[in-house]
Structures are given as structure tokens and as C-alpha cells.
ROZALUM-293959 format. One record per residue (C-alpha): chain; x, z, y. Coordinates in Angstrom, 2 decimals, always signed. Each point is the difference from the previous one (the first is absolute). Example, Ala and Ser with C-alpha at 12.3 -4.5 7.8 and 13.67 -1.06 7.14 Angstrom:
2
cadena / east / up / north
A / +12.30 / +7.80 / -4.50
A / +1.37 / -0.66 / +3.44
# end
This chain:
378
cadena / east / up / north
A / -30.75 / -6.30 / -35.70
A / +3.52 / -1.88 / +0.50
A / -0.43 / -2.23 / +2.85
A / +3.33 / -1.82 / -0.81
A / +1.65 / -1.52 / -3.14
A / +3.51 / +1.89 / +1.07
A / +1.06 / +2.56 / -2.87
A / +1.68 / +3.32 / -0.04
A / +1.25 / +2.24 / -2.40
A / +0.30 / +3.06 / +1.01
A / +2.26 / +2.15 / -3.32
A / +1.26 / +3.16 / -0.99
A / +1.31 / +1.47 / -2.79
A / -2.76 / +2.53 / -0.86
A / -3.47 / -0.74 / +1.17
A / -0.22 / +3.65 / +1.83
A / +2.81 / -1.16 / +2.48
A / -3.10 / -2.87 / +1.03
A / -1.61 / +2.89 / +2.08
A / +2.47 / -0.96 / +2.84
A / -2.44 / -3.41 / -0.42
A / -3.36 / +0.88 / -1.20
A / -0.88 / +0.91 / +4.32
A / +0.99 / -3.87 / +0.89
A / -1.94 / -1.67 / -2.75
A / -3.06 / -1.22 / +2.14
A / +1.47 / -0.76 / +2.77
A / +2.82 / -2.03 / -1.58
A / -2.47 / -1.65 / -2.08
A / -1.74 / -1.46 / +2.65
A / +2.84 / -2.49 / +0.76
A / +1.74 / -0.21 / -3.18
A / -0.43 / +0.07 / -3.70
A / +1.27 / +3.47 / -1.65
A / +1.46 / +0.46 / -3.45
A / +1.16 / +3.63 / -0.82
A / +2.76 / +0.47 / -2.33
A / +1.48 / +2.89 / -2.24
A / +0.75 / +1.46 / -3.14
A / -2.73 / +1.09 / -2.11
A / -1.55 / +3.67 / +0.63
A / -3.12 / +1.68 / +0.95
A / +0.17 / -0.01 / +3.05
A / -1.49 / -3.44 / -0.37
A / -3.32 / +0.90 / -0.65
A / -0.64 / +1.42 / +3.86
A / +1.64 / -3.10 / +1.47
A / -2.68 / -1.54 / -2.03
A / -2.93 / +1.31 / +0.87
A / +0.33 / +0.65 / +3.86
A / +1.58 / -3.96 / -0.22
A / -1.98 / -1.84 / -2.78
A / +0.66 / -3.35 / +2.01
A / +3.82 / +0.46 / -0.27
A / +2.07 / -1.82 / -2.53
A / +2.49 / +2.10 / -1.70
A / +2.56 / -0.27 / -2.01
A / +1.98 / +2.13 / -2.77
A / +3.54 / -0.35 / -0.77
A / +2.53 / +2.45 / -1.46
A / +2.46 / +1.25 / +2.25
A / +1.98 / +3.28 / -0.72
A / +0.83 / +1.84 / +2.63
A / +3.43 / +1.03 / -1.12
A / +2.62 / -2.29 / -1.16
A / -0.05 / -1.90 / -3.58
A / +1.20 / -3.22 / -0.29
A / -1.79 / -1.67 / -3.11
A / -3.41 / +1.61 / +1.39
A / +1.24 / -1.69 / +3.41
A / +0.56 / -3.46 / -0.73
A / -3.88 / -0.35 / -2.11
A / -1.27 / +1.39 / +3.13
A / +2.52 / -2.74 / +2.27
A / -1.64 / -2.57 / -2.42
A / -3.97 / +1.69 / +0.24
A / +0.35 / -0.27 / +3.68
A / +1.53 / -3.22 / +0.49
A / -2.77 / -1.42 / -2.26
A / -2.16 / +1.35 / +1.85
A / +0.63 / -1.20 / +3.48
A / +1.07 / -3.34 / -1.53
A / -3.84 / +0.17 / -1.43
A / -1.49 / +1.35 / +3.29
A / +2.59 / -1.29 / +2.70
A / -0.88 / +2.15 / +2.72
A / +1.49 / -0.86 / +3.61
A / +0.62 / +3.53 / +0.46
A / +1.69 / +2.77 / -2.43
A / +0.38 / +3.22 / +1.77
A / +1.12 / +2.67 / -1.89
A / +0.97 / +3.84 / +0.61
A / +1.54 / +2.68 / -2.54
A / +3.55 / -1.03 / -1.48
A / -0.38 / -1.07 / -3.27
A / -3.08 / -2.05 / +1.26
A / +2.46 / -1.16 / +2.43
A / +2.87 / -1.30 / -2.26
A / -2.17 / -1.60 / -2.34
A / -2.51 / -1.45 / +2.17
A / +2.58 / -1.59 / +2.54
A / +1.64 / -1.68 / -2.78
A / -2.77 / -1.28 / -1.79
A / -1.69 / -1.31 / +3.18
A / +3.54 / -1.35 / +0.75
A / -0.16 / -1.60 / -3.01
A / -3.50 / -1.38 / +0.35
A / +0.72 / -1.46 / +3.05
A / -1.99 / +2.00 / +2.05
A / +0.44 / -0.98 / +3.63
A / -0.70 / +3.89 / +1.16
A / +1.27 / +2.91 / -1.25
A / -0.12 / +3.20 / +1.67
A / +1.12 / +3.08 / -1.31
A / -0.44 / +3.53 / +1.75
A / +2.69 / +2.62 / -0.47
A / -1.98 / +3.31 / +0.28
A / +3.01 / +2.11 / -0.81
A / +3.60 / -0.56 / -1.71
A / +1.35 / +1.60 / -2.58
A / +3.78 / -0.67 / +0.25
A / +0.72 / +2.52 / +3.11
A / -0.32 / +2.77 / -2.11
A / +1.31 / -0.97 / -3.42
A / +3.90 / -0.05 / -1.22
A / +2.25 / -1.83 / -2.09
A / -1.06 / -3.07 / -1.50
A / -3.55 / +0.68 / +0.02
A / +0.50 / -0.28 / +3.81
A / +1.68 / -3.42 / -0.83
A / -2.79 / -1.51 / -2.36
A / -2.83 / +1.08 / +2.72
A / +2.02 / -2.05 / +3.18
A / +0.32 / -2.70 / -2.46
A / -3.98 / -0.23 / -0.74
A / -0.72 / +0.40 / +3.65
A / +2.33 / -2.63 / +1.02
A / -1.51 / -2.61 / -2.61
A / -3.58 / +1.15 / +1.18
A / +1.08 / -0.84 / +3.56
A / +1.89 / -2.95 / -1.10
A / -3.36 / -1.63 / -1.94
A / -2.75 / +1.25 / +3.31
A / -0.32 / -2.17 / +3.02
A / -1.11 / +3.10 / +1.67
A / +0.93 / +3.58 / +0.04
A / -2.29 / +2.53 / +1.99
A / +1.95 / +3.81 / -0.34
A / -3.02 / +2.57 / +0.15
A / +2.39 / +2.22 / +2.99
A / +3.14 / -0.59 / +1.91
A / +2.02 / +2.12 / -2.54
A / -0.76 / -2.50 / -2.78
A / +0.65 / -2.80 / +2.31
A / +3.44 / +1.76 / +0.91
A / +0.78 / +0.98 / -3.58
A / -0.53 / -3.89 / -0.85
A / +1.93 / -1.06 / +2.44
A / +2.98 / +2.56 / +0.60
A / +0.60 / -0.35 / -4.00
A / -0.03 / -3.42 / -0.48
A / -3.19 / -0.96 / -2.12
A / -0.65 / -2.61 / +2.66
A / +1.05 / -2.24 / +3.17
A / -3.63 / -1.45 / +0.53
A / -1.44 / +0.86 / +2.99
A / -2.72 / +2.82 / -0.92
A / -2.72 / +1.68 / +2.07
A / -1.93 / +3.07 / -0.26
A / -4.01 / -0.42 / +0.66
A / -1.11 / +2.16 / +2.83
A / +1.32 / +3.65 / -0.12
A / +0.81 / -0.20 / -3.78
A / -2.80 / +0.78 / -2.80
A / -2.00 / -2.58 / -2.30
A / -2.93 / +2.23 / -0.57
A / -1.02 / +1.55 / +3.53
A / -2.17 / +2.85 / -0.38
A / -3.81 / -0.69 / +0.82
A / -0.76 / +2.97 / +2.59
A / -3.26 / +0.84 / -1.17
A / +0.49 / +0.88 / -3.23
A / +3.04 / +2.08 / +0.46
A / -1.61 / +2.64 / +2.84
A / -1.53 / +3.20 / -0.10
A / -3.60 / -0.71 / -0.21
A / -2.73 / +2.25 / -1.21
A / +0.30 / -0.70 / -3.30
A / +3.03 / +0.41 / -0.43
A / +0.86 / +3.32 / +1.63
A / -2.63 / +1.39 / -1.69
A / +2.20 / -0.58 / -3.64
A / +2.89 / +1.21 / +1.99
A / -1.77 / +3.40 / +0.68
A / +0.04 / +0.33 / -3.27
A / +3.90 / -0.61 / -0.71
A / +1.05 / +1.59 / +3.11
A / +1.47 / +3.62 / +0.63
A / -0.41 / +1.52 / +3.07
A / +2.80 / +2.35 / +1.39
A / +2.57 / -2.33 / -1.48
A / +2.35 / -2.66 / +0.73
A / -0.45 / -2.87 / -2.53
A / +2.79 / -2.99 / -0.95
A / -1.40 / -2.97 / -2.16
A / +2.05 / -2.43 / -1.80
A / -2.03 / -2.90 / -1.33
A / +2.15 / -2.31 / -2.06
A / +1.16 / -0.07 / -4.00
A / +1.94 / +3.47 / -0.39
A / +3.54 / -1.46 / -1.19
A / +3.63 / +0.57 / +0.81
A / -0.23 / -2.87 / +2.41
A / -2.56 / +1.11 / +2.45
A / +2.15 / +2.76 / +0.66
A / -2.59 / +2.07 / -2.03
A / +3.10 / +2.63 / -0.95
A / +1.37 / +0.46 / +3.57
A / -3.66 / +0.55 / +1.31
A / -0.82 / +2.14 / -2.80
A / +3.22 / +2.07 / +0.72
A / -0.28 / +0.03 / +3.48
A / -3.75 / +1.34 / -0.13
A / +0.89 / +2.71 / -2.36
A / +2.27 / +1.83 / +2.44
A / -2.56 / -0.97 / +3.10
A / -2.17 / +1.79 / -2.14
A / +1.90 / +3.15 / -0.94
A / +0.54 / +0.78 / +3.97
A / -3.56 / -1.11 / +0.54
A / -2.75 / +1.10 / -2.19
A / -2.70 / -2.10 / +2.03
A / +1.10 / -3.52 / -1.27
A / -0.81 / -2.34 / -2.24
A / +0.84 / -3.28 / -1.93
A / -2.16 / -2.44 / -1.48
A / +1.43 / -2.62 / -1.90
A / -2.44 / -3.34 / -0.62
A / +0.89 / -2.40 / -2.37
A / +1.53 / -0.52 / -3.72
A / +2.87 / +1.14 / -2.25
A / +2.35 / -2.91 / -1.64
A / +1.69 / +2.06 / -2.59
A / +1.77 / -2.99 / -1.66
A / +0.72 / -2.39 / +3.30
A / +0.96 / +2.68 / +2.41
A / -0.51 / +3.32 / -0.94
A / +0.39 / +3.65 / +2.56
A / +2.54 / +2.01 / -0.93
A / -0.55 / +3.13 / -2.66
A / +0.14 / +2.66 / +2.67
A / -2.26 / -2.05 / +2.41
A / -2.71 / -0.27 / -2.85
A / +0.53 / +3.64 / -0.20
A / -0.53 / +0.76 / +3.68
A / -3.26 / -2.17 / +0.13
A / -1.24 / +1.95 / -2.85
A / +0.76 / +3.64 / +0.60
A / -0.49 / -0.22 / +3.95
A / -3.38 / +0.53 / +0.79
A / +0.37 / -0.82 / +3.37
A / +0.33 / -4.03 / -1.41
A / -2.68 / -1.66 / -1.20
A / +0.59 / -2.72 / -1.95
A / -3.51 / -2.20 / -0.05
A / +1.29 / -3.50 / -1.85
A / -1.01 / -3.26 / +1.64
A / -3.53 / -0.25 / +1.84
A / -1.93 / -2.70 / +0.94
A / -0.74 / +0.86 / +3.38
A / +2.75 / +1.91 / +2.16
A / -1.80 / +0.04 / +2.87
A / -1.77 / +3.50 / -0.92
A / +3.41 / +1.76 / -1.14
A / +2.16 / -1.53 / +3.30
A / -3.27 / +1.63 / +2.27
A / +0.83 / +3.37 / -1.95
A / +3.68 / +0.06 / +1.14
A / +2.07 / +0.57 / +2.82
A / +3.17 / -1.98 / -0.72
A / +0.79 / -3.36 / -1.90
A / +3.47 / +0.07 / -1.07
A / +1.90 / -2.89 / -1.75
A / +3.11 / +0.66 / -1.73
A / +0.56 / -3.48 / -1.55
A / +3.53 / -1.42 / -0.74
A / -1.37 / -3.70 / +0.98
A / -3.01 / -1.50 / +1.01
A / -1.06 / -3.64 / +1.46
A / -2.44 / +0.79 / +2.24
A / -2.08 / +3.25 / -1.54
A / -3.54 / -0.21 / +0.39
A / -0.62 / +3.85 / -0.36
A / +1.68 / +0.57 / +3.35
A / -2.59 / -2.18 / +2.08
A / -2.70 / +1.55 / -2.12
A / +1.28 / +3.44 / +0.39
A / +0.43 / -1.07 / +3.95
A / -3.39 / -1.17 / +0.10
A / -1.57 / +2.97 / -1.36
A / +1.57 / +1.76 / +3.21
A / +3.13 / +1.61 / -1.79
A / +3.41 / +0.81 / +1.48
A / +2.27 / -1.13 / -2.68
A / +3.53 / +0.93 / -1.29
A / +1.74 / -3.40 / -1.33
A / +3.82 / -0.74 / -1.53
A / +2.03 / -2.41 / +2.21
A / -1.01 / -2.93 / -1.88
A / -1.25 / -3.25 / +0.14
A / -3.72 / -0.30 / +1.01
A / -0.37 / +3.59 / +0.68
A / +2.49 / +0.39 / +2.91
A / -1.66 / -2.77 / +1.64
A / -3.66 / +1.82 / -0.05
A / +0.70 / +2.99 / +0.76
A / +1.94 / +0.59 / +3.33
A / +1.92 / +3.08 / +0.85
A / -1.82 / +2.92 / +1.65
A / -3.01 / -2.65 / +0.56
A / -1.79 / -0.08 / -3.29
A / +2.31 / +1.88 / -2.03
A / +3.41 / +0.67 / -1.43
A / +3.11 / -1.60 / -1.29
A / +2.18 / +1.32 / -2.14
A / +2.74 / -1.14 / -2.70
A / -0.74 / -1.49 / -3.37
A / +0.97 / +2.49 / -3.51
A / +0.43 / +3.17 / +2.45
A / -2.53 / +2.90 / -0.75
A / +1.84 / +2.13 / +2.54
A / -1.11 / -2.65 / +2.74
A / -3.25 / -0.06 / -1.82
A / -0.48 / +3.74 / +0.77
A / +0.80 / +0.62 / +3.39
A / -2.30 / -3.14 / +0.77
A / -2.47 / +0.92 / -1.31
A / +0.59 / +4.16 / +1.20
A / -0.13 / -1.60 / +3.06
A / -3.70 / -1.24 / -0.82
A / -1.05 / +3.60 / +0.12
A / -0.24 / -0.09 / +3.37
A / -3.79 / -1.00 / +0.17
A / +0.88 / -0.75 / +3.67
A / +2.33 / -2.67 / -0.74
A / -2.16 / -1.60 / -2.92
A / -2.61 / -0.26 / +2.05
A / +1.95 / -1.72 / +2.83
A / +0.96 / -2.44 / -2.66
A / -3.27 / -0.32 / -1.47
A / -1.65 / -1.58 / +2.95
A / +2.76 / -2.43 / +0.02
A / -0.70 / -1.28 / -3.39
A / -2.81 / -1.58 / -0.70
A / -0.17 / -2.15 / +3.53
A / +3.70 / -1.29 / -1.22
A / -1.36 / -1.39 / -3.07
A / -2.78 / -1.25 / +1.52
A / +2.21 / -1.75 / +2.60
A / +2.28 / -1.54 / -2.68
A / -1.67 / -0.41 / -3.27
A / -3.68 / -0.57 / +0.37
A / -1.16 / -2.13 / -2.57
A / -1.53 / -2.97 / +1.64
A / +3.26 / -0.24 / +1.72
A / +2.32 / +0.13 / -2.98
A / -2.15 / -2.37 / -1.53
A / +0.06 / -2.80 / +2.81
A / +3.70 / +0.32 / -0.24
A / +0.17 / -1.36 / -3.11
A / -2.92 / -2.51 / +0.40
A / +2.23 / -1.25 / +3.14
A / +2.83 / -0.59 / -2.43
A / -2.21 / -1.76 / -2.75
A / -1.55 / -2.40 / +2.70
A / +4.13 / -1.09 / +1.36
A / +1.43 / -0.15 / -4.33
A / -3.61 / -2.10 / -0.55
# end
């Protein structure tokens, strides 16, 4: 029950990105009035059942660029908060970002927030590189206020150019938090993790899309050779395949498929069982914003091995909850994670990793971050 005629759109481009909302719902609906906003999908129907009360709204946004198919959806959404004018349009994801900033721009909307939760632009060349700085900059340029998810995006944003307003990170970085008692090893779940587990061996999950840019060919390559020295390990790898948008290299897919010691076990909708079951994390992205699978893998009580990127290097410290090493290097990747053979040294890093989370990212206080923000914009 909205307690207050103050609106707030909260957008992304596809409706599964609204997970990083779905937690704040009640709480932010008790002071202000909530519209959710994305393209059409299925993920819709779950957002409406476990949040009949909320209003939402479909508009087509693709995710990659194409200009006719942008400016209908610059003319949907400025329609639409024309129709609705909200005090409030917060939106996350870049395309959601662009569009929404400039329609709400447009509108007149007196608050518009956008969250960069990673940047694209670092790692691309040419004049690709050119065309995502310019988007950025004109999101910036259209939002009042800019929250980067980690220090690295707020650097990247700053150090390149995108933008000279003054912009804060909330708390210690994140816009989900991880809720604590969920992500533990209770009863219930162990129990499905005796099941996936392997005892006498030393397990690495990645959990994550298996592309080129997650560094899924460096960790693939790196594992390989681990494996060849040391018959006692093992690599699961949790999430999809994106054969047309980023697809692993011919020899990787080989690997995966003729190495027994890899399991590949597509995308699952609960981790938790599968992280209890390993030893290791290990992230080999090229980029991230802020990745969520690092607190989750940190609050399931995993050391972790993490590229020097943005987001992960500031979750994981050196020698405290895990290991640093250099983005698109499997050799790196290897003697990290050889090093995690040592059970003795896991397990020093393993009581480290879950209290660190807990210390930084806790849900409740990743939330009143952001409801501190709302209550100084509103």
C-alpha cells in the first residue's frame, strides 16, 4: 500500500535484469509509488505473481544497437513518462540507460538516475570503442544523478571523460546485496551438495554464461594443464552457451567436451547447492561492474580466484579471501589456482570469506544505501 503520491520508475532493458529490484519492492513501496519498466519477455510472469500490486510496464528496447528500432522505443518511452510523469526514473543496464535518460529528459522529468553496473568501452577497440563513450556520455549528460555500482566504474567514468558531475558510489559498491540467509550452507542445502560433490578432489566452479568474454577460454586452458599434472581436480562450469553473441573458441568447445574432468551443467536455478560442492570459485571475466557471483560465491564460504577487474578486485582482497591475478592470462590462471591445491591455504582463505561479505554486502545494508539516496533526490 503506497503511503505517498511520489512515483518511481524503476527500468531496464530486459525484465530479468529487474532481479537486482524485485528484493526492494515492499519496502520501497511503503513510501513511494513503484512502476517497473522493460521490454517484453517472460520473465514477466514471476514479477507478476510474487508482485500482483505492482504496475508494470512493457516497452521494446533491444539490447544491442539499431537505430530505427531505437528511436520507436525513444518515442514508446517518452510517451510513456509524459503519460505517467513519475518524479523519479531510475534506470540500470545501458541501452535502458540511453533511452530512458533521454526520454525522461525529454519528458521533463525532474529525476533521473541512471546506474552504471559495468562499461563496455574499456575493453572494446576502434570505433566501436568510440560509439560506446559517446552513448555513455549522452546517458550522463541527460541523468541528474549517476551512482557507479564500484570504484572502478566510478574511475573508468571519470579518468575517460564520460563525465565531470560529481558521482558517488553507495556504500561498498553493489545494488543487489546478498541476503545472508539464503546464500549459506544450511541443511538443506548440503544435503543436494552431497550429492554433486566428490570427495578426494579439489573442485573449481565457474558460474556465469560460458563465452569468450568471461575468460571462459583462458580458464578452460588453464584447467586442462592443472589437470594433466593433477588427476584429482575438477571444473564445473554453470551457466549458458551464446553461440551467435559471443561464442568459445573451437578448441575450447572441444576441451569441455572430451575432458571428463569438466562438467559442463548449463544454467541452474539455484547455485547455492553446486558452489557447497566446490572448493574454488574462479572468475576469469574480461569486465564486470560489480559481479554478483563473487559475493555469492564469498558467501557460500569460498576462496575465490578473480581477474584484476572492476568489481572483482575490490571483493576479493589478496591472500585474505582469495586471489588476484591478470585479465586474458591462462598461465596466471594456472598457477593460481595450483596454488589452491594447498588445502591448507584454501582453508585459511575460506574462513576469511564469508565474514567479508557479510561485513560489506549484507543486504539490508546495501539496500538502505540506496533508500538513503532516494530520500536526499526526493
Amino acid at each position: 500500500m503506497q503511503t505517498t503520491s511520489i512515483k518511481i520508475i524503476r527500468a531496464c532493458t530486459v525484465p530479468q535484469s529487474l532481479g537486482f529490484v524485485a528484493g526492494m519492492l515492499s519496502d520501497l513501496q511503503k513510501k513511494y509509488e513503484v512502476v517497473l519498466l522493460s521490454s517484453p519477455g517472460p520473465e514477466w510472469e514471476r514479477i507478476y505473481k510474487s508482485h500482483p500490486d505492482i504496475k508494470c510496464i512493457e516497452v521494446n528496447m533491444e539490447r544491442h544497437i539499431s537505430p530505427i528500432k531505437d528511436i520507436k522505443s525513444l518515442w514508446q518511452l517518452w510517451r510513456t513518462f509524459r503519460r505517467e510523469k513519475p518524479q523519479m526514473v531510475h534506470s540500470m543496464t545501458p541501452k535502458a540507460g540511453l533511452l530512458c535518460m533521454m526520454a525522461a529528459w525529454m519528458a521533463g522529468v525532474p529525476v533521473r538516475v541512471h546506474t552504471f553496473t559495468g562499461l563496455v568501452f574499456p575493453t572494446a577497440v576502434g570505433g566501436k570503442r568510440k560509439i560506446l563513450m559517446m552513448t555513455d556520455r549522452l546517458t550522463c549528460a541527460c541523468a541528474t544523478h549517476i551512482i557507479p555500482e564500484g570504484e572502478g566504474v566510478k574511475n573508468d567514468l571519470l579518468n575517460n571523460g564520460i563525465t565531470k558531475k560529481p558521482i558517488k558510489v553507495l556504500g561498498y559498491g553493489n545494488c543487489r546485496g546478498i541476503d545472508l540467509k539464503r546464500f549459506d550452507r544450511t541443511p538443506e542445502v548440503m544435503e543436494q551438495a552431497g550429492r554433486l560433490r566428490k570427495e578426494g578432489v579439489c573442485t573449481f566452479i565457474a558460474v556465469g554464461r560460458i563465452v569468450g568474454d568471461k575468460g571462459i577460454n583462458e580458464l578452460v586452458e588453464a584447467f586442462v594443464k592443472l589437470n594433466r599434472e593433477n588427476a584429482d581436480t575438477r571444473l564445473i562450469l554453470v551457466g549458458g552457451y551464446e553461440e551467435k553473441l559471443d561464442p568459445l573458441k573451437p578448441e575450447t568447445l572441444s576441451l569441455i567436451k572430451n575432458n571428463d574432468a569438466i562438467e559442463s551443467v548449463g544454467s541452474q536455478s539455484d547455485v547455492r547447492p553446486w558452489f557447497a560442492a566446490s572448493d574454488v570459485a574462479v572468475l576469469a571475466s574480461y569486465r564486470e561492474g560489480f559481479p554478483n557471483v563473487v559475493i555469492e560465491a564469498g558467501a557460500m564460504g569460498l576462496p575465490q580466484v578473480v581477474t584484476d577487474i572492476n568489481g572483482a578486485n575490490e571483493i576479493i582482497v589478496e591472500g585474505v579471501n582469495g586471489t588476484i591475478v591478470p585479465s586474458k592470462d591462462a598461465n596466471a590462471l594456472y598457477d593460481a589456482m595450483k596454488r589452491m591445491l594447498d588445502a591448507g591455504y584454501r582453508d585459511i582463505l575460506a574462513k576469511n570469506a564469508r565474514k567479508w561479505i557479510a561485513s560489506r554486502y549484507e543486504q539490508g545494508f546495501v539496500h538502505k544505501c540506496l533508500y538513503d539516496f532516494y530520500d536526499t533526490c526526493l
